[in-house]
LOTORLUM-973315 format. One record per residue: residue in one letter; residue number from 1; x, z, y of N, C-alpha, C in turn. Coordinates in steps of 0.02 Angstrom, whole numbers, m for minus. Example, Ala and Ser with C-alpha at 12.3 -4.5 7.8 and 13.67 -1.06 7.14 Angstrom:
[r 'A', 1, [660, 390, m284], [615, 390, m225], [660, 390, m165]] [r 'S', 2, [642, 354, m112], [684, 357, m53], [645, 394, 2]] 
//
This chain:
[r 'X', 1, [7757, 292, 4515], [7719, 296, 4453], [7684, 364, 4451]] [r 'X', 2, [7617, 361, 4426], [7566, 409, 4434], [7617, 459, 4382]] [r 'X', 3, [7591, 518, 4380], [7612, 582, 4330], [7530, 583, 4259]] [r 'X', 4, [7503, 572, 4265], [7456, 557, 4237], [7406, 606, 4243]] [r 'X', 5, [7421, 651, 4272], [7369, 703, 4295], [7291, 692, 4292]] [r 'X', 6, [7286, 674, 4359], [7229, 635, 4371], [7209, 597, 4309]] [r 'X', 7, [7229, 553, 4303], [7200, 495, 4248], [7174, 553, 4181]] [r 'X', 8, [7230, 602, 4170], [7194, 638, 4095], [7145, 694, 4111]] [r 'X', 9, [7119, 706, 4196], [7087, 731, 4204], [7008, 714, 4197]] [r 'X', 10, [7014, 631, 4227], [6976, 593, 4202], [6963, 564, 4150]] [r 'X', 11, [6987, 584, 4086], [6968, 547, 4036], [6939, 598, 3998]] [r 'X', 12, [6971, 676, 4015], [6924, 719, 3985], [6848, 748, 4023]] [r 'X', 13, [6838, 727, 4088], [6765, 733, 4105], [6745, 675, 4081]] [r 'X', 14, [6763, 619, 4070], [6734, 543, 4040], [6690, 566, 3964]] [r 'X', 15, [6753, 602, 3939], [6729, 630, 3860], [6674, 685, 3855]] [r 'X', 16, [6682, 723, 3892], [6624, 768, 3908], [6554, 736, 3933]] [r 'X', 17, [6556, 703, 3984], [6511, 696, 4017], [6463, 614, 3995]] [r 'X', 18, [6496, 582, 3955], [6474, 532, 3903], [6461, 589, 3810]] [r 'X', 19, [6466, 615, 3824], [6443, 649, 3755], [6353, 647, 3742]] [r 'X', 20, [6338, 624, 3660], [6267, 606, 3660], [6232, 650, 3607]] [r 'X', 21, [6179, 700, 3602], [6162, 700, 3649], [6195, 728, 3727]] [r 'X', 22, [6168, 740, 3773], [6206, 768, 3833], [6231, 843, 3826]] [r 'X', 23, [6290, 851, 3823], [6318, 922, 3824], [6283, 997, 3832]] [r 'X', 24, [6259, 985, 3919], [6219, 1028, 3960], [6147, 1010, 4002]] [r 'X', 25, [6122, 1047, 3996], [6047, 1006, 4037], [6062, 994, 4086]] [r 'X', 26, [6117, 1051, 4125], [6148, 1045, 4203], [6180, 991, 4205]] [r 'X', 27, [6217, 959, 4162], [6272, 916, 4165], [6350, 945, 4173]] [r 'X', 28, [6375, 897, 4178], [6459, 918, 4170], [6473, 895, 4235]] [r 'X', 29, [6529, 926, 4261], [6553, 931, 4340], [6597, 950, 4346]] [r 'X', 30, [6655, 924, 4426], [6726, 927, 4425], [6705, 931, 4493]] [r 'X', 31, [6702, 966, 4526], [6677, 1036, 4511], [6601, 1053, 4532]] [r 'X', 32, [6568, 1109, 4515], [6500, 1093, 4505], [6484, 1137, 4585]] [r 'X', 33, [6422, 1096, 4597], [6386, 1093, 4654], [6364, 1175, 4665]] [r 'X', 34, [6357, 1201, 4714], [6299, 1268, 4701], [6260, 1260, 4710]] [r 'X', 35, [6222, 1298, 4680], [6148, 1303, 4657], [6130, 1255, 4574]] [r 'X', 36, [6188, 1230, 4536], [6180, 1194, 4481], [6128, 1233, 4420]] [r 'X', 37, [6099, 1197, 4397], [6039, 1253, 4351], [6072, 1247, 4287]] [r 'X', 38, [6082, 1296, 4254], [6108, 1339, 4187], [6084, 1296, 4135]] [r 'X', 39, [6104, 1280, 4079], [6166, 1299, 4068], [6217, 1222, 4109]] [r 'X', 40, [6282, 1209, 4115], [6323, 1165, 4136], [6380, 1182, 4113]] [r 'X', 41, [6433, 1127, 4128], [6501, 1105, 4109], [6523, 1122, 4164]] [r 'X', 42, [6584, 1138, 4172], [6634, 1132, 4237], [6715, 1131, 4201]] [r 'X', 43, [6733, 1064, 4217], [6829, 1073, 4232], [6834, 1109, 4278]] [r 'X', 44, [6883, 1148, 4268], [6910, 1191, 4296], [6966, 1172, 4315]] [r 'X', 45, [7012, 1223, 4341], [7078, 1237, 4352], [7117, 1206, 4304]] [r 'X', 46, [7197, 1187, 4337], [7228, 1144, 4267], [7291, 1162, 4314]] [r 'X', 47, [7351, 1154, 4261], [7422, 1159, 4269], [7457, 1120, 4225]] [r 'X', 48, [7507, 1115, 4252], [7569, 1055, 4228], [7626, 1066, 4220]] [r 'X', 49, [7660, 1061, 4156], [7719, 1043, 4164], [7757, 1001, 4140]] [r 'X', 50, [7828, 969, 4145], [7847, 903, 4121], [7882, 930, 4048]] [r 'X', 51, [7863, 883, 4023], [7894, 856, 3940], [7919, 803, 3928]] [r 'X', 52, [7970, 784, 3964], [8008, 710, 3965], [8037, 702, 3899]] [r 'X', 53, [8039, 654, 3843], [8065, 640, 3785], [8122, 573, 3808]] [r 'X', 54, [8174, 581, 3785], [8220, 536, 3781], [8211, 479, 3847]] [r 'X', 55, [8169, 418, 3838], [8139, 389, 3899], [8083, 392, 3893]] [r 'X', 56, [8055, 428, 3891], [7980, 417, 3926], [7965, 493, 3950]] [r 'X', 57, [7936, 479, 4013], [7899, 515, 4043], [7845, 549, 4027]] [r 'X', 58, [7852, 634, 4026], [7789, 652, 3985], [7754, 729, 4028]] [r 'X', 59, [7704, 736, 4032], [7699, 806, 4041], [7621, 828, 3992]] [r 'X', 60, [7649, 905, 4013], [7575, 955, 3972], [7533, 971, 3997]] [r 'X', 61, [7472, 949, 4009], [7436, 966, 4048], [7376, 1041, 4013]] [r 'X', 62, [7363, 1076, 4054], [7351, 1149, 4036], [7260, 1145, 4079]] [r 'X', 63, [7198, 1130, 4047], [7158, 1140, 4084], [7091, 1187, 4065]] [r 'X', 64, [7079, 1215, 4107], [6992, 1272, 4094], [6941, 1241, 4097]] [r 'X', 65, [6918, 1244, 4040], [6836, 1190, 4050], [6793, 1255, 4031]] [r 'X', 66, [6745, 1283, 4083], [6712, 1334, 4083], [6623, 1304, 4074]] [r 'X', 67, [6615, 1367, 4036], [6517, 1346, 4013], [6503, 1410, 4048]] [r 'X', 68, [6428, 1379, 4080], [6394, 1430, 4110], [6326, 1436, 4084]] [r 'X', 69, [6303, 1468, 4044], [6246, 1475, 4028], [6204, 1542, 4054]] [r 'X', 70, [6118, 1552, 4036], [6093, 1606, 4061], [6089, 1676, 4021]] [r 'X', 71, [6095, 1733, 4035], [6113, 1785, 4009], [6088, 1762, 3949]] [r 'X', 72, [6081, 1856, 3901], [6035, 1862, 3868], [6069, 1864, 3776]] [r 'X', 73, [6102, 1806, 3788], [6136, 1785, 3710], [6199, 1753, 3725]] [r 'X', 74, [6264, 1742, 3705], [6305, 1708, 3685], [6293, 1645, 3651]] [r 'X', 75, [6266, 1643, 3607], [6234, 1582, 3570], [6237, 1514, 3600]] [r 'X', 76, [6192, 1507, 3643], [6200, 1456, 3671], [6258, 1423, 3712]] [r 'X', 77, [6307, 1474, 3732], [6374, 1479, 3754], [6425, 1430, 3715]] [r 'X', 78, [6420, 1479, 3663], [6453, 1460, 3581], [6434, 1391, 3559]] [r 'X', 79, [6378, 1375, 3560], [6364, 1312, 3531], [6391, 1251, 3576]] [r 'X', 80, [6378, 1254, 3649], [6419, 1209, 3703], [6490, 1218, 3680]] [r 'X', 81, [6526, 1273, 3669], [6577, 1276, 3669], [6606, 1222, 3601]] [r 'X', 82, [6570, 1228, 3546], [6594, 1234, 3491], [6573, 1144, 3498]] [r 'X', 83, [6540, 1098, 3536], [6535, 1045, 3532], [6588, 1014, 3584]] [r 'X', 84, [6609, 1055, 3627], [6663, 1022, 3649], [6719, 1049, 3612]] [r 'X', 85, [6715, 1066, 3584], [6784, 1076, 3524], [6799, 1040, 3498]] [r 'X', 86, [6746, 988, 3473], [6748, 943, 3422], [6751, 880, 3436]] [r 'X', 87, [6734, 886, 3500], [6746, 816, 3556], [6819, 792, 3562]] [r 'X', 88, [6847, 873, 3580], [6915, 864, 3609], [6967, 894, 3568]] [r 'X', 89, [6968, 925, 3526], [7004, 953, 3477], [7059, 926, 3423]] [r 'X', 90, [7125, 898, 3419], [7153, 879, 3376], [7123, 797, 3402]] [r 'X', 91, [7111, 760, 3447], [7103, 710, 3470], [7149, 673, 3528]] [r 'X', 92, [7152, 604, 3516], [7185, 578, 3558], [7127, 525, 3602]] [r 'X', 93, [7145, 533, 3679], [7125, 522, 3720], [7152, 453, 3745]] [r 'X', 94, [7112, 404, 3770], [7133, 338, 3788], [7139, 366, 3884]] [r 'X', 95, [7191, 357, 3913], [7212, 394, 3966], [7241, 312, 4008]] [r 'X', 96, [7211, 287, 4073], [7226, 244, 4094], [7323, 253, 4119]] [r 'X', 97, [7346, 220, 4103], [7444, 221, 4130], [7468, 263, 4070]] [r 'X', 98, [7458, 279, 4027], [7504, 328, 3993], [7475, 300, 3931]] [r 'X', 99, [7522, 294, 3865], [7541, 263, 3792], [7519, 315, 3761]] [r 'X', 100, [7540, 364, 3773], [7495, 411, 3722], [7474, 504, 3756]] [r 'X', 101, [7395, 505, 3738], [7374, 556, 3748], [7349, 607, 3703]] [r 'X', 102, [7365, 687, 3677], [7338, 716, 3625], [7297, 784, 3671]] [r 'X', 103, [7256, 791, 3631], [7223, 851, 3637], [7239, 886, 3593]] [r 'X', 104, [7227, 974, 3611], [7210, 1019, 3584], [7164, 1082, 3633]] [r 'X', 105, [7109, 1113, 3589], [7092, 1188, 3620], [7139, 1220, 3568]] [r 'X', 106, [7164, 1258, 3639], [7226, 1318, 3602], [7169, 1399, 3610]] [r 'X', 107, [7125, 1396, 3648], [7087, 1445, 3643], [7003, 1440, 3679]] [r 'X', 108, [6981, 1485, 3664], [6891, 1479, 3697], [6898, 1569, 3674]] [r 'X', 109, [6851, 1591, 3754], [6800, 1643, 3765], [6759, 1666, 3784]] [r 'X', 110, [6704, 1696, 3769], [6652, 1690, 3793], [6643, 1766, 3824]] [r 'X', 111, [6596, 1796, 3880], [6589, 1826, 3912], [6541, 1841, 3970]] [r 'X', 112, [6506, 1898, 3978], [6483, 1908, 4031], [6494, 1902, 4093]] [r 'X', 113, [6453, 1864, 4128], [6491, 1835, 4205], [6481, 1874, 4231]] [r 'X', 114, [6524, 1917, 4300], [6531, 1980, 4337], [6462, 1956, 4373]] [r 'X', 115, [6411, 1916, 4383], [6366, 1891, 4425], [6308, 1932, 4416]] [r 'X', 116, [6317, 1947, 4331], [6262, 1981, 4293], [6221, 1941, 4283]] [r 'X', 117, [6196, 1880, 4298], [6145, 1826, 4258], [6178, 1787, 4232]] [r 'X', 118, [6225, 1781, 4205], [6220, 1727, 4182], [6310, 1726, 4129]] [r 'X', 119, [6319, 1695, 4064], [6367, 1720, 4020], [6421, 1633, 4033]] [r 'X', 120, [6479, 1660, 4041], [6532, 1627, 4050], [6560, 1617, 3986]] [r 'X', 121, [6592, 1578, 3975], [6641, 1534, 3934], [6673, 1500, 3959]] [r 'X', 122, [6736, 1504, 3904], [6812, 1473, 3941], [6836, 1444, 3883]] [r 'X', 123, [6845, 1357, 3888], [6886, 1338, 3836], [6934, 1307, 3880]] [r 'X', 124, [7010, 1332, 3831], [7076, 1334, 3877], [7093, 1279, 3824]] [r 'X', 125, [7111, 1195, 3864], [7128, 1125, 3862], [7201, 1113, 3851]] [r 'X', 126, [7240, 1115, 3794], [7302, 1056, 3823], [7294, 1010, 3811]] [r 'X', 127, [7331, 988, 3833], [7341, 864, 3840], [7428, 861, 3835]] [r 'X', 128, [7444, 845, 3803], [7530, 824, 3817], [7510, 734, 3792]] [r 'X', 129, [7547, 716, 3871], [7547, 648, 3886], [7604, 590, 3895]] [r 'X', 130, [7627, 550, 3873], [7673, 507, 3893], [7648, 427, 3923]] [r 'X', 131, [7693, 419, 3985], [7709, 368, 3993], [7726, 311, 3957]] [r 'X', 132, [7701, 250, 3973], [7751, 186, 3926], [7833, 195, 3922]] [r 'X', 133, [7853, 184, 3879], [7938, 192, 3872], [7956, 144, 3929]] [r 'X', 134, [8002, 198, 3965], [8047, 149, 4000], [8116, 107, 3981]] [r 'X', 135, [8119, 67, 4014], [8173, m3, 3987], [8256, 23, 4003]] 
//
């Protein structure tokens, strides 16, 4: 039986990347191509750990969904940011194999990318997920 990893990894680029209008002009990406043109989405990095309840199988999933936009202002940073907040925020996620999925952003920051063109953002993802009860 899957851990649900995968599957809630995919359901949160599903949610992102079906968002109307479209998130980013670049688009959203797991993981993004080089040379992608500004501004864009990227999942990031993610970590896990288990939260087993009584019988069912559960874990927390911990993920970085980073915005890349072009120098100059934060603003436009902020506003990507602040629409996937609202996407994913205090929401539950339909997650293929697993009964129940919740979101939360436990944090977002925004920042100058060491690149010097171009301003980074970081919204930091949990998911705590369970399995169907086992028998």
């Amino acid at each position: 039986m899957s851990d649900g990893s995968v599957e809630v990894h995919g359901a949160v680029f599903s949610a992102l990347k079906n968002m109307s209008p479209s998130l980013a002009s670049g688009g959203v990406h797991s993981p993004a191509p080089q040379d992608t043109p500004l501004p864009y989405v990227e999942i990031g990095e993610s970590s896990s750990v288990s939260s087993d309840v009584l019988a069912r199988s559960g874990n927390t999933e911990f993920i970085s969904i980073h915005v890349w936009t072009s120098s100059g202002s934060y603003g436009p940073a902020k506003q990507i940011i602040s629409r996937i907040r609202d996407a994913l925020h205090a929401q539950k996620l339909t997650v293929s194999g697993r009964s129940y999925a919740s979101a939360i952003v436990t944090s977002t920051r925004v920042f100058d990318d060491i690149d010097g063109t171009s301003v980074h953002g970081v919204v930091s993802l949990t998911v705590n997920h369970f399995g169907p009860e086992e028998s």
